[in-house]
KEFISE-838462 format. One record per residue (C-alpha): x, y, z. Coordinates in steps of 0.05 Angstrom, whole numbers, padded with zeros to 5 digits, always signed. Layout:
<pts>
XYZ
...
</pts>
This chain:
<pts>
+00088+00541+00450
+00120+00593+00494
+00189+00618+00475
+00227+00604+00415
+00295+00573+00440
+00357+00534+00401
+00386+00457+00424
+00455+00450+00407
+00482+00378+00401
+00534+00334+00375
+00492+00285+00352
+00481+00294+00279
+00418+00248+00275
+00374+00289+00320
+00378+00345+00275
+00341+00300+00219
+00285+00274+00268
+00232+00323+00247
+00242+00302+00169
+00243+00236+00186
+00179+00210+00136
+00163+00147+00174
+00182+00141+00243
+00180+00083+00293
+00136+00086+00349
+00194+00107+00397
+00217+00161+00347
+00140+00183+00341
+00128+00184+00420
+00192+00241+00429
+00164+00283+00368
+00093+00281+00394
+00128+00303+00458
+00180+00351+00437
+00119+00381+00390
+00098+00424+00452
+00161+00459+00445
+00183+00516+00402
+00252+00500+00390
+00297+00492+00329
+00357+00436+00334
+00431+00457+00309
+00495+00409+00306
+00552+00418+00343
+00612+00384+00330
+00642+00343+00383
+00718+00376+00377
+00679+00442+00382
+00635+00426+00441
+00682+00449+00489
+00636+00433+00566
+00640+00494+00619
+00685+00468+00673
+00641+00492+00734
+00588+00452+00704
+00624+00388+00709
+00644+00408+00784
+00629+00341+00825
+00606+00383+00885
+00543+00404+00839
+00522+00333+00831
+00542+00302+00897
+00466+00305+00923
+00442+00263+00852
+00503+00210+00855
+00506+00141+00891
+00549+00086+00892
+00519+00015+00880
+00564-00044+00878
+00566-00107+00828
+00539-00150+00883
+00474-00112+00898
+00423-00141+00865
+00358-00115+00846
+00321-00131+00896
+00333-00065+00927
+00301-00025+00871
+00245-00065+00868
+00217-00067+00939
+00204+00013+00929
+00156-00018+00873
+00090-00036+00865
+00118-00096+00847
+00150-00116+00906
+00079-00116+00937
+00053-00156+00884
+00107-00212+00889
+00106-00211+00972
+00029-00225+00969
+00032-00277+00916
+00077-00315+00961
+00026-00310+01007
-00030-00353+00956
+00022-00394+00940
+00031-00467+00970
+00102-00473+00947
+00123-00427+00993
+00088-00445+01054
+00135-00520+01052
+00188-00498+01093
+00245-00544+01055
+00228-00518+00992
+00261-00446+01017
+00326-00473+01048
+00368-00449+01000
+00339-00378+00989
+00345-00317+01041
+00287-00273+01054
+00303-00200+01045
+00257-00143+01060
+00200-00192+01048
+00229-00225+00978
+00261-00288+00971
+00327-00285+00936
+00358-00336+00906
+00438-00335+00897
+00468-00358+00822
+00534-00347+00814
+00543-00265+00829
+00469-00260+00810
+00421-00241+00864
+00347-00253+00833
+00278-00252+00858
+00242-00312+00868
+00170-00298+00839
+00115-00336+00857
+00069-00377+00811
+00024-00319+00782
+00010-00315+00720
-00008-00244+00708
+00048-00225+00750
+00104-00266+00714
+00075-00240+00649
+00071-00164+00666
+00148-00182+00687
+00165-00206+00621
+00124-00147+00583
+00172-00103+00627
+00228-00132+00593
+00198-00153+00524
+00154-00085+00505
+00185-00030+00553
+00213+00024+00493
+00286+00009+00519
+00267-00067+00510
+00262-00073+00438
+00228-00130+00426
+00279-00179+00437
+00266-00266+00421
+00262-00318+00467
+00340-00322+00487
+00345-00254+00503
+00289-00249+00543
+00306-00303+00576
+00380-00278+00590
+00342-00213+00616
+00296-00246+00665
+00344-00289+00698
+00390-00225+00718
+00342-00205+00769
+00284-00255+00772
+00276-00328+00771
+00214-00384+00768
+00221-00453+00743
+00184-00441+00679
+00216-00382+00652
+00239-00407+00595
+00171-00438+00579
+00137-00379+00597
+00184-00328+00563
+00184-00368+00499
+00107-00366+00495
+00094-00298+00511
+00144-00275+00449
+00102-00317+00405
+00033-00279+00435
+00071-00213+00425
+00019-00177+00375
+00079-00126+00347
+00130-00189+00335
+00079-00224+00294
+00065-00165+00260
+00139-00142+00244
+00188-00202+00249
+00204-00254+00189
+00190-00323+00199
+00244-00366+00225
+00256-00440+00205
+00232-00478+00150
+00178-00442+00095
+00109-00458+00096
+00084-00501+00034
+00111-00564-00005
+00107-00564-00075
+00045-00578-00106
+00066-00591-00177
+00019-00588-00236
-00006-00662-00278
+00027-00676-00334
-00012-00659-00398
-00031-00711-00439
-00023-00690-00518
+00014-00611-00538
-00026-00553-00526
-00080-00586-00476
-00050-00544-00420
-00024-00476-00436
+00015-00425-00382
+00009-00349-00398
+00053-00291-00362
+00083-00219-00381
+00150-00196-00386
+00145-00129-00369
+00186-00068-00350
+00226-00066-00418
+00246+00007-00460
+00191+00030-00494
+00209+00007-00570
+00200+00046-00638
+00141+00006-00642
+00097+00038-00579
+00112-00042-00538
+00143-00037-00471
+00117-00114-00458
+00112-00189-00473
+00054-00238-00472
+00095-00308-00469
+00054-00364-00480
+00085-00431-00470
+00052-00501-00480
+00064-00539-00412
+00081-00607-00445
+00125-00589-00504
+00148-00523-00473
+00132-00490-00547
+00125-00423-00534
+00097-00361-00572
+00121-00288-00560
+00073-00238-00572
+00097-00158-00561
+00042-00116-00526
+00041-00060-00474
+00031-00048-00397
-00035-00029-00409
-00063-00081-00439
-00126-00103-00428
-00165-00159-00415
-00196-00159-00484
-00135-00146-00530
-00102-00197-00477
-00155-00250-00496
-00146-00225-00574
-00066-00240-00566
-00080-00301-00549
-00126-00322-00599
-00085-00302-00650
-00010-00331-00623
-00044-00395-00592
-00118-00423-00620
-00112-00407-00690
-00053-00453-00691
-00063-00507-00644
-00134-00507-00620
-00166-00490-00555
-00137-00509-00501
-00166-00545-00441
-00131-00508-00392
-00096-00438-00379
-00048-00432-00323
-00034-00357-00310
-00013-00307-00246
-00085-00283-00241
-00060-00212-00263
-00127-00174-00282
-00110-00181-00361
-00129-00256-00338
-00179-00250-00292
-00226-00194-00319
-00300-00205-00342
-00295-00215-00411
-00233-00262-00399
-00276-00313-00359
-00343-00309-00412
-00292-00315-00464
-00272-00382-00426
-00343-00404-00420
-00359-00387-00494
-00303-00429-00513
-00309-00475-00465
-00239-00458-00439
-00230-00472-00368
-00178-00422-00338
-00135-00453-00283
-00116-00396-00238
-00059-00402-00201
-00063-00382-00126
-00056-00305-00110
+00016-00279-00101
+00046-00343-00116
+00076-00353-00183
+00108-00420-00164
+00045-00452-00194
+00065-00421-00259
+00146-00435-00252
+00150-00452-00331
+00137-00398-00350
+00170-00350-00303
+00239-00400-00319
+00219-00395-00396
+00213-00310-00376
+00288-00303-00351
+00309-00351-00411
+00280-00303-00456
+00305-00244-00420
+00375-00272-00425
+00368-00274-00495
+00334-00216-00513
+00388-00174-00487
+00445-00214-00533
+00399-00191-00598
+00380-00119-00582
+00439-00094-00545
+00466-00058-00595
+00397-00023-00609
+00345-00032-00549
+00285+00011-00580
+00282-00043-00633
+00269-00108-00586
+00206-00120-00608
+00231-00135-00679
+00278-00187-00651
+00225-00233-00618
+00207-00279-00672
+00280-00296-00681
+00282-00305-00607
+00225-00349-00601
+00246-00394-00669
+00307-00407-00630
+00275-00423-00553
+00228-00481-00600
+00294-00499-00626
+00331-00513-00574
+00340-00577-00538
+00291-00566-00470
+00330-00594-00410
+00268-00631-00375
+00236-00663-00441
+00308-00682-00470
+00277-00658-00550
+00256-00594-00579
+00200-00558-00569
+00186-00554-00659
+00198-00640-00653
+00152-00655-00599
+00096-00628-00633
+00120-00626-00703
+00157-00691-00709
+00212-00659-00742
+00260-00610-00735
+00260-00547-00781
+00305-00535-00829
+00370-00480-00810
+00411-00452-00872
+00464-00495-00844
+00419-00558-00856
+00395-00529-00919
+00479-00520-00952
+00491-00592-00930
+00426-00629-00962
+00404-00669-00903
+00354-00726-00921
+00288-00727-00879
+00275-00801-00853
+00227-00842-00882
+00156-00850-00859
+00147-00903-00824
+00218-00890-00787
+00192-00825-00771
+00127-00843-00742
+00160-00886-00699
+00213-00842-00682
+00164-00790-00664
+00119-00835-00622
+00172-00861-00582
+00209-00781-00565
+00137-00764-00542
+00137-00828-00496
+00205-00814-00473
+00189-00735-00467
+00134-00746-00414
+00179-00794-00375
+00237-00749-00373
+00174-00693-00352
+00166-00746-00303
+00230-00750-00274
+00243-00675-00277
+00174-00656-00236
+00194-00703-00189
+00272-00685-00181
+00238-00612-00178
+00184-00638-00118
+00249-00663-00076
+00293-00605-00078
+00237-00558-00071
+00206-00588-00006
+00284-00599+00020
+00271-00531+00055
+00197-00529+00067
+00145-00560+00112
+00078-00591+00108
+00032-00540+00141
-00040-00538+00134
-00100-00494+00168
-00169-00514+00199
-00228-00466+00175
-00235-00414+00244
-00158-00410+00249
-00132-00350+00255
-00082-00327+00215
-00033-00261+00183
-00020-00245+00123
+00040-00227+00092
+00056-00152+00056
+00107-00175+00022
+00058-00166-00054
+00000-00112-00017
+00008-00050-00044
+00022+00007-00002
+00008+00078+00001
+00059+00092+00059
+00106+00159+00048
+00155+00130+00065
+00206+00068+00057
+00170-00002+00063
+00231-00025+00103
+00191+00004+00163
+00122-00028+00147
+00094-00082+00185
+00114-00147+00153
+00043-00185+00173
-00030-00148+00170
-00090-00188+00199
-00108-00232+00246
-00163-00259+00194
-00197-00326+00201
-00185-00377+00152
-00249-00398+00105
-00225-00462+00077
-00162-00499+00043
-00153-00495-00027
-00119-00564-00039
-00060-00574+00000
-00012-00505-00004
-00070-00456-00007
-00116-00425+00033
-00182-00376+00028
-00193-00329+00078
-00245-00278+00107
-00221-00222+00076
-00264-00143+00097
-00320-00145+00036
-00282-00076+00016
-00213-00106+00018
-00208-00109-00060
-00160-00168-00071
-00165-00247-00090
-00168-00277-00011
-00125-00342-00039
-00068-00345-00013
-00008-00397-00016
+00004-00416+00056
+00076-00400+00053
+00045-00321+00059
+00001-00343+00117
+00028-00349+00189
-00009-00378+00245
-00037-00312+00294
-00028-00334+00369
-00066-00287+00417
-00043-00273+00480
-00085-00290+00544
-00133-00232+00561
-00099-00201+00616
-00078-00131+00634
-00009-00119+00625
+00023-00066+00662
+00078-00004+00629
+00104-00028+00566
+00045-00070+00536
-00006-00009+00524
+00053+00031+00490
+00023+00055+00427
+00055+00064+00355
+00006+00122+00342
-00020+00093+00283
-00090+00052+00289
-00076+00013+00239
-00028-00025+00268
-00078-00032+00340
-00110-00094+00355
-00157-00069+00397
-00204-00025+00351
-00254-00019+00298
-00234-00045+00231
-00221+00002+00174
-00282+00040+00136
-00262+00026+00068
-00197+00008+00025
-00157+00029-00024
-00108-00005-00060
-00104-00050-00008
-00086+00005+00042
-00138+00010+00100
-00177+00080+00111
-00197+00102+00180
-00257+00156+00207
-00230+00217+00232
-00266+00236+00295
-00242+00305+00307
-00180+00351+00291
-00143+00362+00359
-00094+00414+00335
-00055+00435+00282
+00021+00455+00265
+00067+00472+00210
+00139+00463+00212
+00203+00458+00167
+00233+00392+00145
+00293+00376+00102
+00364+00389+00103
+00355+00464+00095
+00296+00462+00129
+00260+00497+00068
+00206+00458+00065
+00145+00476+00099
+00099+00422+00124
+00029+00430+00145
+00004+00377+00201
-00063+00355+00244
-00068+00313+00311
-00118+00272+00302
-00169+00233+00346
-00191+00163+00310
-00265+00145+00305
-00272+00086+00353
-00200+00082+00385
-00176+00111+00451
-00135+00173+00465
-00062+00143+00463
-00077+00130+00394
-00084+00199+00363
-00018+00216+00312
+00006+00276+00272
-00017+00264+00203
+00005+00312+00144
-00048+00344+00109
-00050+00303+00049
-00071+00244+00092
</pts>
């Protein structure tokens, strides 16, 4: 609005803030701003930006300049405060200050009590709750804050203020903090020991299915794998497909690679990717009597065979077609001939012994005349490998179960517990970079444990996604006290999906949450991008159900 005018500055980065296509909530509170202006930014170099000298005269800013020493403490600042009122009468409704001896070593200065550390002046605050939190939100959520942890808060309190349970209190009001839970990474040990998978009993009872996907599209129209593997005798099968397979022609592959040669199985352990969960997958099951073993959502350490069996075969997949990639899909059954016959580290035998009781014949073998063993020898032979198979499975699971849970902890949820879920495997729809997203999305409550490392949980009925999770994608959602918190608690990101304090979304899509759109506030069109050629077309927009401080700039193909 108003007249057009030009900024010049030195710093390079301001000139990009208008083409910036996900902003933080600081960067989005000085557009929203700034968007009231008509104004165009233009860099100046620093060795250019020669400053008028009568602008720099000190005389000009001698009536905006004062001199404060190290040793004055904040106390001074603070008593023109409203919360120099608020600490002076909480000293009056609190006992501790009325005992005489327990304020020897402090001085009294324009009403506050100031205790001496060191050079450090700071204010003794009296045992208020609301008080010593809307303190710490000063320091934790103020916009020049940033969100700092415990020991940083901390640090910052104790330069002007001090109570004997700041530490205490700071640490538990960084835990509370709704944008931390939301944004921060877990620290210490991962949620979620190993919950490893029984032993099957004879070859082909128990039977792990994944894709290998994201390979050049080959003469033959494949750009995939199906890899079946047999979870006792790691056999596995390699069957070429495409992206878009479905759940039917997955069902077919695996008809055709896996029952016609070894039977039905009584198990299927998968990644519960639709191909494996879809409608006629599960009456194919029932028909069949096939019962399909899902592994938990977003958690493919359930199926670990096969995702280890998927980077073998990767590895050697490359050595055969990397002289000709377009032809991969001609190289698998050479590929999976030699993964059968090749000594599997955990079993100690070959995948084509353990369930053939021999091992096949190479052109090596063949030139040399190698006698097979007799019967009975074999039989024996063969019994005894199996035996010593499962043992060495065994040993393996459990050599697996120790240095798995070396790093991880035992952590379990009550049904009613409150909890975030990680983005980390959502789907987004955001413009721009996920390195900005919020690392957590909830609170939701928690339905029930599935076994020990899982849990179901209350998911929106139009959230479209499995609501088992593996708890090491869960984290416990602590909510703060409900108490008004002054200045930098009720700053707002301008987006109301990341607000607690709101309706939830109307409806999803690919797991992204849509919001109602109350009314259009105003509208604007500027130029983004280096040139600034592009034009961009925007609304202010008021959100069905949340307050003003909410409304955001959205581009029109929001």
């Amino acid at each position: 609005e108003g007249r057009p005018f030009v900024v010049k500055t030195d710093h390079k980065p301001l000139t990009f803030l208008q083409g910036v296509p996900t902003l933080n909530r600081r960067q989005a509170r000085w557009l929203e701003y700034m968007a009231r202006f008509n104004f165009t930014w233009e860099h100046l170099s620093g060795s250019l930006n020669v400053a008028d000298a009568l602008s720099r005269h000190p005389s000009l800013h001698a009536v905006i300049l004062s001199v404060v020493t190290r040793r004055q403490s904040a106390a001074s600042e603070v008593t023109t405060s409203g919360f120099a009122q608020r600490i002076v009468q909480g000293y009056a409704s609190d006992s501790w200050f009325k005992d005489a001896r327990n304020l020897e070593p402090y001085k009294q200065e324009r009403g506050l009590w100031i205790r001496t550390d060191g050079e450090r002046r700071q204010i003794v605050v009296p045992n208020d709750d609301l008080l010593r939190r809307d303190i710490l939100a000063r320091l934790h959520k103020d916009p020049l804050a940033g969100h700092v942890g415990v020991t940083r808060l901390v640090e910052l309190a104790r330069r002007n203020f001090w109570w004997s349970s700041l530490a205490q209190d700071a640490a538990r009001f960084v835990q509370q903090c709704d944008d931390c839970q939301r944004s921060k990474p877990l620290s210490g040990k991962q949620a979620g020991l190993l919950q490893p998978l029984p032993i099957p009993v004879a070859p082909w009872e128990s039977v792990s299915l994944d894709f290998v996907v994201g390979l050049p599209p080959s003469e033959g129209g494949n750009d995939a794998v199906l890899v079946m593997v047999d979870r006792l005798t790691k056999m596995v099968h390699l069957a070429p497909t495409t992206t878009s397979v479905t759940a039917e022609q997955t069902a077919r592959l695996f008809f055709d690679n896996v029952v016609r040669l070894h039977g039905i199985p009584k198990s299927v352990i998968s990644d519960r990717g639709p191909q494996f969960g879809g409608k006629f997958w599960a009456s194919l099951g029932d028909l069949v009597n096939v019962r399909v073993n899902l592994s938990t959502a977003y958690h493919p350490q359930t199926d670990g065979q096969t995702e280890r069996m998927n980077r073998t075969f990767g590895d050697m997949l490359r050595t055969y077609a990397g002289s000709n990639p377009r032809a991969w899909d001609t190289f698998l059954s050479a590929a999976e001939f030699a993964m059968n016959n090749a000594v599997n580290r955990s079993t100690g035998q070959s995948p084509f012994f353990l369930n053939y009781g021999f091992h096949p014949a190479i052109p090596l073998a063949r030139e040399l005349d190698v006698p097979a063993p007799a019967a009975k020898a074999f039989v024996r032979s063969y019994n005894d490998r199996m035996d010593e198979a499962k043992h060495l499975l065994e040993a393996a699971q459990q050599r697996t179960i120790e240095y798995y849970n070396r790093g991880k902890k035992d952590t379990t949820f009550k049904p009613g517990d409150s909890v975030l879920l990680s983005t980390k495997n959502l789907r987004q729809l955001a413009t721009g970079p996920r390195k900005l997203l919020p690392r957590w999305v909830g609170p939701y409550p928690v339905k029930r444990m599935v076994g020990q490392a899982a849990a179901e949980l209350v998911l929106p009925s139009n959230m479209r996604i499995h609501p088992t999770f593996h708890v090491s994608l869960l984290r416990p959602y602590r909510a703060a006290p409900d108490t008004s918190v002054t200045n930098g608690s009720n700053i707002s990101s301008g987006n109301p999906g990341t607000s607690p304090d709101g309706p939830p979304p109307v409806d999803w899509l690919n797991n992204e949450p849509l919001y109602s759109v109350e009314r259009i506030l105003d509208y604007r069109a500027r130029r983004i991008g280096k040139k600034r050629k592009r034009l961009v077309h925007e609304y202010l927009v008021k959100w069905k159900g949340y307050s003003s401080d909410q409304n955001s700039w959205e581009p029109a193909q929001n």
